[in-house]
Steps between C-alpha positions, in 0.01 A plus 500: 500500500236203491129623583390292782179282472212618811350135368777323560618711873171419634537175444859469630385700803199298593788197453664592751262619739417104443842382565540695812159457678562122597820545563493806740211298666748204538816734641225686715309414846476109538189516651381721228639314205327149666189665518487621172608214340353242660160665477426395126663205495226449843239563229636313224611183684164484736356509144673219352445300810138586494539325133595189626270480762231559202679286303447178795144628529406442138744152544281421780150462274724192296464292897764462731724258276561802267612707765713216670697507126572831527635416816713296428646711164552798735835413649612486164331829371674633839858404376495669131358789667748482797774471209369859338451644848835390614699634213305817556560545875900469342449731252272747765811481746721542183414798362382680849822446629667660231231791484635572821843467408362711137629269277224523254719283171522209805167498531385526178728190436368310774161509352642356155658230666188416717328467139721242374500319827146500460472358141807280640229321750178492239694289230645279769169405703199561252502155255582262843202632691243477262573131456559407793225676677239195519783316647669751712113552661478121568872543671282789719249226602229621258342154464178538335560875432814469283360498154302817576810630679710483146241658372483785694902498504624453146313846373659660755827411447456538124552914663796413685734767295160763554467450899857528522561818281227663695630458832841625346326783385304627803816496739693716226224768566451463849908522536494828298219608752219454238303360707158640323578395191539122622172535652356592188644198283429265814133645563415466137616128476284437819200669314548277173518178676180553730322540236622233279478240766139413470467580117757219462447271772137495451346702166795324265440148722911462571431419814840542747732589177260775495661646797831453404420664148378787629833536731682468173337711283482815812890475538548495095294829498719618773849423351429661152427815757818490632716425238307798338654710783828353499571496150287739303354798724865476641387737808611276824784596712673195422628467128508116322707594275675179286755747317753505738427205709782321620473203651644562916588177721461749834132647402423131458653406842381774672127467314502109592613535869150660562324360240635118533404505842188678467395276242584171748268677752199482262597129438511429878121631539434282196715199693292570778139504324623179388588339826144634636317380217654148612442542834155596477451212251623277760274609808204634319470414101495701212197754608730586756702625233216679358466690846827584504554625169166738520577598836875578359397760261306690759840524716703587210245781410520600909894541499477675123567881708820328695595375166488816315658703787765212484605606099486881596751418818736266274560833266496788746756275717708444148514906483596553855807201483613621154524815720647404748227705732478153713302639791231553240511081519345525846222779452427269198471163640375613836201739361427202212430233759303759684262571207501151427400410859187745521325383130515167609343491829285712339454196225479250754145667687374506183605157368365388826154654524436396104673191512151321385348677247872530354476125511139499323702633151689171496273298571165635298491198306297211555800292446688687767298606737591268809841659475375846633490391875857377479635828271328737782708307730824550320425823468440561866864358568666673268418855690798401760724483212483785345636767726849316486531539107665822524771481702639208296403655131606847612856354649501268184512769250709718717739269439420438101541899509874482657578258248493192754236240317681228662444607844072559422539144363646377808186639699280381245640119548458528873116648466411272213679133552613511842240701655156418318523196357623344789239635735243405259618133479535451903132683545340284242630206464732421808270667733184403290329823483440495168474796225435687847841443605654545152352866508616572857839340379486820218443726808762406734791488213372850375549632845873345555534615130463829531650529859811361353513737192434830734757412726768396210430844307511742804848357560631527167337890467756529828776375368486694180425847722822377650694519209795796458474684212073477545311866366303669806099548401 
């Protein structure tokens, strides 16, 4: 008879104690399991976003053509990260789904497959937009700004393979229900890059490559973390393990008919920044452009709570469907859009009654400084949008969560290209209101946007409760 190890029973023990805890939390109350979840990723995404808006801040003191480059390389930033955040809302609804349905070797091969996809997407994309980026800006209507919008752009997507892999590797964890451990990795990368921005943007004298060094060099750090978890320390619920991979045509489908879609969504807000960028060219010049992409970053950091709610809701819904509890999809879209409802009215007062001094960190610079009237302004507006973010995020991920991408795609095309950009053209140009009217057109589509994803997700919740064969809860 062998003598057991105490060493080596502790350690199995506190295994799976770790195995279990996220996945109990997934199986468990819905309301539970999206508060729990979405609370770090609250901290670590508000975080990040609170880097970027430091990040345009320290852009700002290099004058308002610096920060119309960045502009202009954003939509294209947007799309590799929408292509990382895509594949991981498919690989989130993936392995949730079969969680729920505990198939742990089908989700452990979903995340393989999501790596290859991944590396897949870096080799294909990397060498084309670094040189075409000076031209590719000039496409976007840079003008003046397009040789300092390559140079902002080709460092970054020198780290095309790095931005991707991390966005792979933060919805593995939060689809295990590790959602503290992705705040870590993402809270730490947020850290690094604050405080390289203005060391390399200003003490090194790189100027606007600065910033996109110090993006780099903060999502490096971050990667070798997680492929130290993955691969080494070995302790996540989901195992990468190569040694009996096999490649699986039906992971891939069923990965890609999230992520594909997902991934399309990202490049529609990148379409649209595009299309506004033009518009706002066309009515109000390139500072316009400046306004907008400031005042941007402040909205994005706003809706960062619906957005983190939004990944918890995408897994917890992937547990319930796997399942089959489907009247857990109701309690789960219909408490989501709740919560999502009350932070951002609550966001909006505050946006609203700070709107100018928020503008004053944009505009500090002598250089800038006549766009802080106009920011304050955009700001101001923007309070009327952001109570309908959640009921079209929350329905969108709902649906990424039941394994429907195409159907949040479908809503996404009707907020994004039918709805916004449309009313933003007729406001300022046909009607002649200006970048006034292009940011009330960004209102008014939000509204029939998320109207028209509540509405579409309620009535596919009922016709899944519908269902014979569907487990009482």
């Amino acid at each position: 008879m062998t003598e057991s190890n105490p060493e080596v029973t502790q350690n199995t023990d506190l295994k799976m104690k770790a195995e279990t805890a996220g996945v109990s939390l997934l199986r468990g109350d819905p309301k539970k399991a999206i508060l729990k979840l979405s609370g770090p990723m609250i901290v670590a995404m508000l975080l990040m976003s609170l880097y970027n808006i430091v990040n345009a801040i320290w852009v700002a003191g290099l004058g308002s053509d610096a920060m119309a480059a960045v502009g202009f390389i954003t939509p294209l930033f947007m799309i590799i990260m929408g292509l990382g955040a895509g594949l991981g809302a498919g690989v989130t609804s993936v392995i949730s789904r079969r969680i729920g349905a505990e198939d742990r070797e089908g989700a452990d091969s979903a995340a393989v497959h999501a790596l290859l996809l991944m590396l897949a997407i870096s080799a294909i994309l990397t060498v084309p937009l670094i040189l075409f980026a000076q031209p590719i800006a000039l496409l976007f209507g840079a003008g003046k700004t397009a040789g300092l919008a390559a140079e902002y752009g080709q460092v970054i997507f020198a780290g095309t393979v790095l931005l991707l892999f991390s966005n792979i590797g933060y919805a593995i964890l939060r689809a295990e229900g590790d959602a503290k451990r992705t705040m870590y990795a993402m809270v730490a990368s947020s850290l690094i890059n604050m405080v390289l921005d203005p060391l390399l943007i200003y003490t090194a004298g790189l100027g606007i490559a600065g910033a996109a060094w110090g993006t780099l060099i903060s999502v490096g750090f971050v990667s070798v973390v997680l492929l130290y978890w993955f691969f080494v320390k070995r302790d996540t619920y989901i195992s990468l393990s190569w040694q009996h991979f096999k490649p699986d045509r039906a992971i891939v489908t069923d990965v890609l008919k999230v992520g594909l879609p997902a991934s399309l969504e990202f490049v529609l807000m990148s379409a649209l920044a595009i299309i506004l960028n033009g518009i706002l060219v066309i009515v109000a010049g390139t500072d316009a452009v400046a306004v907008y992409t400031a005042g941007w970053r402040v909205v994005m950091f706003a809706i960062i709570p619906v957005v983190a709610i939004g990944t918890a809701v995408t897994a917890v819904t992937g547990a319930a469907y796997g399942a089959r509890l489907y009247k857990r999809l109701r309690v789960i879209h219909r408490f989501s859009v709740g919560f999502g409802i009350a932070i951002t009215l609550l966001i909006s007062v505050v946006t609203y009654v700070f709107s100018q001094q928020i503008a004053y960190l944009f505009a500090y610079a002598p250089e800038s400084a006549h766009l802080s009237p106009t920011i304050a302004a955009f700001l101001a507006t923007m309070c009327f949008f952001y109570p309908f973010v959640p009921p079209g995020i929350m329905s969108g991920c709902v649906f990424q969560g039941l394994g429907r991408g195409v159907n949040s795609l479908i809503v996404s095309l009707f907020r994004n290209l039918l709805f916004i950009a449309v009313f933003a053209y007729v406001l300022g140009v046909v009607l002649g209101m200006g970048e006034h009217g292009v940011w009330w057109g960004i209102v008014i589509g939000d509204i029939l946007g998320g109207l028209l994803g509540y509405a579409w997700a309620r009535y596919h919740i009922s016709q899944l409760i519908s269902l014979p064969g569907a487990s009482a809860d």
